[in-house]
C-alpha positions, 0 to 999 in steps of 0.5 A: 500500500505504501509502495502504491502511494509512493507511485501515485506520488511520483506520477502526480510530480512527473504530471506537474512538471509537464504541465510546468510553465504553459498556464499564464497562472503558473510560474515555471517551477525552474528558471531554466527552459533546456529539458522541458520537452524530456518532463513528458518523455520522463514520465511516460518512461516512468508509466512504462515500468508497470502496468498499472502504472497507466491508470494511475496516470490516468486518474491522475490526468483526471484530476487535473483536467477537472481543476483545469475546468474549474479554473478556466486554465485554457492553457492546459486543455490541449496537453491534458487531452494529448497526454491522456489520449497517449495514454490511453493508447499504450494502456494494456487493460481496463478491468471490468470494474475500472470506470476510468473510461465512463469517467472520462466521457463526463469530465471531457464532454464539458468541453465541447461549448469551449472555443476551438481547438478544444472543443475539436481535441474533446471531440476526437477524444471522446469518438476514440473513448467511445471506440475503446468502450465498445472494442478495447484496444482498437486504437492501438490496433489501428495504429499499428496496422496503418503504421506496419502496412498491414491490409485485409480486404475489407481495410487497407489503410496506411500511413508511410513516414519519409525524413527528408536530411540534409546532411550538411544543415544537421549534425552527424549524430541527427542523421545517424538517428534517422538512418537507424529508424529506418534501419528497424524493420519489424517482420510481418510474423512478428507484427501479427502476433504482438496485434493478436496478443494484444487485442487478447490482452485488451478484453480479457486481461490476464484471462490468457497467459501472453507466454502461451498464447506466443508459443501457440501463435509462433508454430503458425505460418504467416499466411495462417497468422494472416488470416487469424490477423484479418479475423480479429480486425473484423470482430474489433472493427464489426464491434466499432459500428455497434450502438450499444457498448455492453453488446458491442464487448460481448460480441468482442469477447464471443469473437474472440473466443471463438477464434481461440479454439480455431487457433488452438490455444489452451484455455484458462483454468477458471475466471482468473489465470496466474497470468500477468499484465505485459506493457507491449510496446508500439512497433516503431513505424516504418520510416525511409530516409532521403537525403534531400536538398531540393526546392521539390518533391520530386524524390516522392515519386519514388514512393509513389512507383513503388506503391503502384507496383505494389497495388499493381501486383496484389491487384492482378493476383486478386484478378487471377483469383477472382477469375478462377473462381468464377470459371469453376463456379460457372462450371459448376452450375453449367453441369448442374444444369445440364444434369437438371435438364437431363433428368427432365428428359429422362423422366418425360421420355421425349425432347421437349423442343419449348424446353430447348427453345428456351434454353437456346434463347436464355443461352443468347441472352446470357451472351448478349449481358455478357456482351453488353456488360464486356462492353460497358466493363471497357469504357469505364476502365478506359474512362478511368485508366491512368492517362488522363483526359482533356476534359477530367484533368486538364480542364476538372469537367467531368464528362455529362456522358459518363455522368449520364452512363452510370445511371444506364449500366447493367448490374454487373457481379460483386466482384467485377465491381470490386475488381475494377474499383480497385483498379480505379481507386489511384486515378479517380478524379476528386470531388472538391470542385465545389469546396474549390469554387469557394476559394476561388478556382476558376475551373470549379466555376467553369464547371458550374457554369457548364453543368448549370446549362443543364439544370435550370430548374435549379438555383444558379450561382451568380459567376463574376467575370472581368470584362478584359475589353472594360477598364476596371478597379480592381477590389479583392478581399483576401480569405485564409484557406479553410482547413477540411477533411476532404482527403481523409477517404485516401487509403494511404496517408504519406507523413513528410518529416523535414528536419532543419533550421529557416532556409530549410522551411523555405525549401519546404515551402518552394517544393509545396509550392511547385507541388501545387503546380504540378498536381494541378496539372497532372495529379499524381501524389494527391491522387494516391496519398494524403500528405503531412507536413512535419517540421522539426527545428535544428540548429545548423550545422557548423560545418560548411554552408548549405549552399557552398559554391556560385549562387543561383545566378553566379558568384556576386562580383565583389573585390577582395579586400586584403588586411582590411583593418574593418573586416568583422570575423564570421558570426557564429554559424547559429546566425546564419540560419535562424528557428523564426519559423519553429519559434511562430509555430510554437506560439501558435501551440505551446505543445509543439514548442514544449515539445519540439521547439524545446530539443534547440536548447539540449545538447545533441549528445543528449538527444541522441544517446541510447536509452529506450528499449524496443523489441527486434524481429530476431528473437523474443527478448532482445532488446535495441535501444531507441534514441530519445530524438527518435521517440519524439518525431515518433511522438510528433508523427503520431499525435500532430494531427492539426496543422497550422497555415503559414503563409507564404511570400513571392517574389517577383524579380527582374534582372539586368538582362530582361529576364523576369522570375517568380520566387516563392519564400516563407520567412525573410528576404534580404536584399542588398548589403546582406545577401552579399555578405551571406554569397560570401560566406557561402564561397566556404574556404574561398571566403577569407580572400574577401572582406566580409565588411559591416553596413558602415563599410557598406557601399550605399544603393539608391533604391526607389522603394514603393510600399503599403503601410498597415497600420493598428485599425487595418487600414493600409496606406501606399508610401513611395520614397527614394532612400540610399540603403544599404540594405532592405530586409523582409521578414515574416512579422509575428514574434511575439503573441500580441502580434498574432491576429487574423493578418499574419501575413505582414511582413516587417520591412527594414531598411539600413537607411545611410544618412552621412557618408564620408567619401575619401580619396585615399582610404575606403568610403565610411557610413557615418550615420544609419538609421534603420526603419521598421514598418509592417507592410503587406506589399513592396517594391524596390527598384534600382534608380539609375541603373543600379543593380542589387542581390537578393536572397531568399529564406537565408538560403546560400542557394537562393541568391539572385545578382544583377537584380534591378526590380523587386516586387513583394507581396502575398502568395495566392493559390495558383488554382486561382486563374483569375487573378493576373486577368484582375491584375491586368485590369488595373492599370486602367481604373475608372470603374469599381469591380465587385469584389472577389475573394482570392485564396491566400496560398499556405503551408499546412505545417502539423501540431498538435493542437492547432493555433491557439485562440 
């Protein structure tokens, strides 16, 4: 007993000390900040050690959570509900008398009249409640199925993991971790036993010892396995879509029951067994690691090809025995027919010629369904195949013929039909054209416009058009994307985990952008996968720069300055590339910065030492040390299911040649002095034959800037000005929590503005006096006067720096689904005429988190 209260205890600090920090009316128990995201890590270290440790937690969970009620502590809802629902996951057994799981349902059902996000983290919380009400353990077996690519026939659900490194922007020791999460392979044997041991353990407890159940379970086959496998998926799943939960579990326990004595296994020798509770871990998912530095996600496709062949294969197997067994059914039923006839025959003793007449025609009329079914069998393969057509992808019109032939076909066979929608499951067009229309496709409302042609007793939308021949002015209101479920019917979700510092969120970022472009055009990833973005922050490597070499545009010509009194020596290299972009997410949910953002201020030999124990393919008992990086992206990966949108910037840029080119960015641009300094630095061992000079040592750019004030009210206001600068930087504005508000799309504009400069005959020009400006603004437009040339930079990337620039142009990246928006564009250069106003969708980077923004 006392050894119970002394866990209860230690349990009750560890929870405390996870919760240390986020709510507004709490002080942080310690001054330092450096190992808050191992509180969590910790206690479910702690929890694992018994099983009945979990509820316990559980409880304690609880406890906290009605405080939290009672105190309005918002702060402290989204990490209650994660941890109890990660609990709940690796919870071995609820006993019969246990009314933890009822308990839960009352204290997390208050929630639903709180704002959002809490009320949807409630909601999913009590759905999965419900669910382990009605079949316990279900959520761990979902996982683990998803998560290992285990498919039956009825469910084929999957979720990939691809870490996407760059080795030069992480430590060595990063890498190593990631190479070694790919490294683990659980065997498909060894997967099947632990999802029936635990789906056992789950309803019966200690009812059925695991040690016998594993040796009954290792004497099968894997394809007996299988089946035993796809067996208990379905009770647990048929259990699921049960209304009342006491019969929902009966039918669990009969189920299960029933296949034990099919398997083999010994019973019980009464109600209570001297078996004992086992905590079995999660598998570790199955990753594959890329080492990727592209501005594109090109290297998916690789997945993609390898997922198709995958489908290719299993699918014509299946045809195959689809088709046996319809010839030997259809053999038999032609001898039973035959004999049938033939008795006839015998028993009348003559030929019946009305027989054999209809036994001609049904003969005809069969081969004419079958003929006609043949036929119709090919068109809606071909209208579905993987070449797409004009009309379904280039233009997203659906074809009123095939709208109509579907109504028209014959009834064909369960299994032609099964056969063909497999088949078709990778290519078949979306149905978003709606959702689309109103974030303003332009190809959703062609779509409208031509189905509503042949719908005139319905209401008609109204479509606005811009009159290219009528000069107009032009007034769009700006919509944030809405964030849906729409793709959650894919059956194989593709979890993207890209680890590194502010230049790789912009690579991110560009690759996303590309991606639309691409999809939109052909889909391919969209079609097959619901993608995920995961971002992980890491401190950029000390080693050489990302982008070493000639930038995007060739090498700045910069002359070297040799035994320059004035030469500053290299900042740290933890300057070079910030965590801005980890630090806005982080503010959004406190939870991705407790737990994410956090592993910047732990030392690397920390995070990637040995310590968890995981179990291995070889053999029962050995053990392989998981890294603790490695159990928090698998924590991340797992439990981040609401992303944030951050919004991303382009820019339009014109060089000295004529040139024109459209760059996409997400944190900052530098534009002068400062994407210098940085081409430099980018040179590597090259570098020290030059002065890296500070702005004084700077030589000045007379610019001709164009920007929009935002002001506090919202309202904006156009200022045009010509400044000698020697820089102009561009950086997202939200760094702080009062400054998110519903325009997170500002930039903060900083020009180095040169006021005195002394020019001298005999040593180096000097800036005596700078000043530096601030101003929010949402577009810019920076311009060379008198043929002067700059650089830019984009998101602190090495690779992304463009020479020779002579105009610059900022502003707000809008979907490029939209094709409407360079015809408005182009209409305002003649304004005399207003325009109704349109909404344009702002383009986003869906990052995950784990609760969504905060309110």
């Amino acid at each position: 007993m006392q050894h119970t209260s002394c866990t209860e205890d230690r349990i009750h600090h560890a929870l405390e000390r996870c919760l240390d920090g986020l709510s507004s009316a709490r002080s942080p128990m310690q001054s330092w900040h450096a190992g808050l995201c191992m509180n969590r890590w910790s206690l479910e270290e702690l929890v694992k050690r018994d099983p009945e440790h979990f509820l316990i937690l559980l409880q304690e969970i609880l406890r906290k959570t009605r405080e939290v009620q009672e105190q309005c502590q918002y702060e402290l809802v989204a990490p209650l509900v994660l941890m109890f629902s990660s609990t709940l996951l690796q919870t071995p057994y609820f006993p019969p008398d246990c009314t933890i799981l009822t308990e839960a349902c009352e204290v997390f059902r208050c929630f639903l009249t709180w704002p959002e996000p809490y009320c949807s983290l409630c909601r999913d919380l009590l759905s999965t409640l419900h669910e382990e009400l009605k079949a316990p353990g279900i959520s761990y077996h979902r996982l683990v199925r998803e998560e290992q690519g285990l498919v039956t026939a009825n469910h084929r659900s999957k979720t990939m993991t691809v870490l996407l490194v760059n080795p030069i922007d992480v430590p060595p020791e990063f890498l190593s971790v990631s190479e070694q999460l790919s490294s683990i392979q659980h065997s498909q044997k060894e997967t099947y036993i632990t999802l029936i041991k635990h789906a056992y353990q789950s309803a019966l407890g200690t009812k059925l010892p695991l040690h016998n159940m594993h040796k009954a379970l290792q004497s099968k086959t894997v394809e007996e396995l299988g089946q035993v496998f796809s067996d208990v998926t379905e009770v647990l799943e048929t259990a699921v879509t049960m209304e009342d939960p006491d019969k929902a579990r009966e039918h669990v326990m009969q189920g299960l029951e029933g296949l034990r004595r099919k398997i083999g296994i010994p019973a019980s020798n009464g109600w209570r067994s001297d078996g004992m509770l086992q905590t079995l871990p999660l598998p570790t998912a199955k990753c594959c690691v890329y080492k990727w530095n592209k501005d594109n996600f090109d290297i998916l496709n690789d997945i993609l090809e390898r997922e198709y062949s995958m489908a290719t294969t299993q699918s014509s197997s299946e045809q195959e025995e689809g088709e046996e067994e319809e010839i030997q059914q259809g053999v038999e039923e032609e001898e039973e027919d035959n004999m049938v006839e033939g008795d006839a025959v015998m028993r009348n003793g003559r030929v019946d010629h009305r027989a054999s007449t209809l036994s001609t025609c049904s003969i005809l009329s069969t081969l004419s369904t079958a003929s006609k079914d043949s036929m119709f069998s090919t068109y809606s393969m071909a209208s579905t195949s993987s070449v797409p057509s004009a009309l379904s992808v280039a233009s997203g019109v659906d074809s009123d013929f095939c709208e109509d032939l579907e109504d028209i076909q014959p009834e064909k066979s369960s299994k032609s039909k099964a056969r063909l929608s497999r088949l078709s499951m990778l290519f078949k067009p979306s149905n978003n054209l709606y959702r689309a229309k109103s974030l303003g496709n332009q190809e959703a409302k062609d779509l409208q416009l031509s189905r509503s042609t042949r719908s005139y007793s319905l209401p008609q939308p109204v479509l606005l058009k811009v009159a290219e021949q009528q000069p107009l002015k032009h007034v769009c209101f700006r919509r944030r994307p809405i964030l849906s479920c729409d793709e959650d019917n894919k059956a194989t979700t593709l979890r993207v985990v890209v680890f590194g510092a502010d230049h790789i969120a912009g690579k991110v970022a560009r690759a996303y952008s590309n991606l639309r472009l691409q999809e939109r055009a052909c889909p391919r990833l969209t079609r097959v996968f619901k993608l995920q973005f995961f971002f992980i922050p890491v401190r950029r490597s000390c080693g050489s720069p990302s982008g070493a070499g000639s930038p995007s545009s060739g090498v700045l010509s910069i002359s070297p300055v040799k035994g320059s009194a004035n030469a500053e020596p290299n900042p740290p290299c933890s300057e070079d590339s910030t965590n801005d972009i980890a630090h806005f997410i982080g503010i959004l949910d406190p939870w991705y910065k407790r737990n994410m953002l956090s592993l910047l201020n732990l030392p690397v030999s920390v995070l990637c030492q040995q310590t968890s124990k995981i179990e291995t393919e070889s053999c029962e008992g050995s053990s392989e040390r998981l890294p603790i990086l490695a159990d928090l992206v698998l924590y991340y990966c797992r439990h981040a299911a609401r992303p944030v949108l951050v919004q991303l910037y382009q820019a339009e840029l014109t060089l000295a040649g004529g040139e024109r080119r459209t760059e996409v960015f997400i944190h900052s641009l530098e534009l002068g002095h400062t994407a210098g300094t940085r081409a430099i630095k980018a040179m590597g061992a090259a570098s020290k034959r030059f002065g890296i000079d500070g702005d004084r040592e700077a030589v000045p750019l007379t610019l001709e800037v164009v920007y929009n004030k935002v002001g506090v009210s919202g309202r904006s206001q156009w200022s045009k000005t010509e400044k000698v600068c020697t820089s102009i930087n561009l950086i997202k504005a939200c760094k702080k929590p009062e400054e998110l508000d519903s325009k997170m799309e500002y930039l903060q504009l900083m020009m180095t503005e040169v006021l005195k400069r002394q020019n001298s005959k005999s040593k180096k020009g000097y800036n005596q006096q700078l000043s530096t400006t601030e101003v929010k603004v949402d577009k810019v437009q920076v311009c060379g006067a008198s043929s002067t040339t700059f650089a830019v930079c984009l998101d602190q990337d090495e690779k992304k720096i463009f020479q020779s620039v002579t105009r610059c142009e900022v502003s707000v990246c809008y979907k490029p689904d939209s094709t409407a928006d360079w015809k408005l564009r182009r209409a305002i250069s003649t304004q005399t005429q207003p325009l109704h106003p349109t909404f344009c969708s702002l383009l986003c980077l869906p990052i995950a988190t784990f609760s969504g923004a905060q309110p």
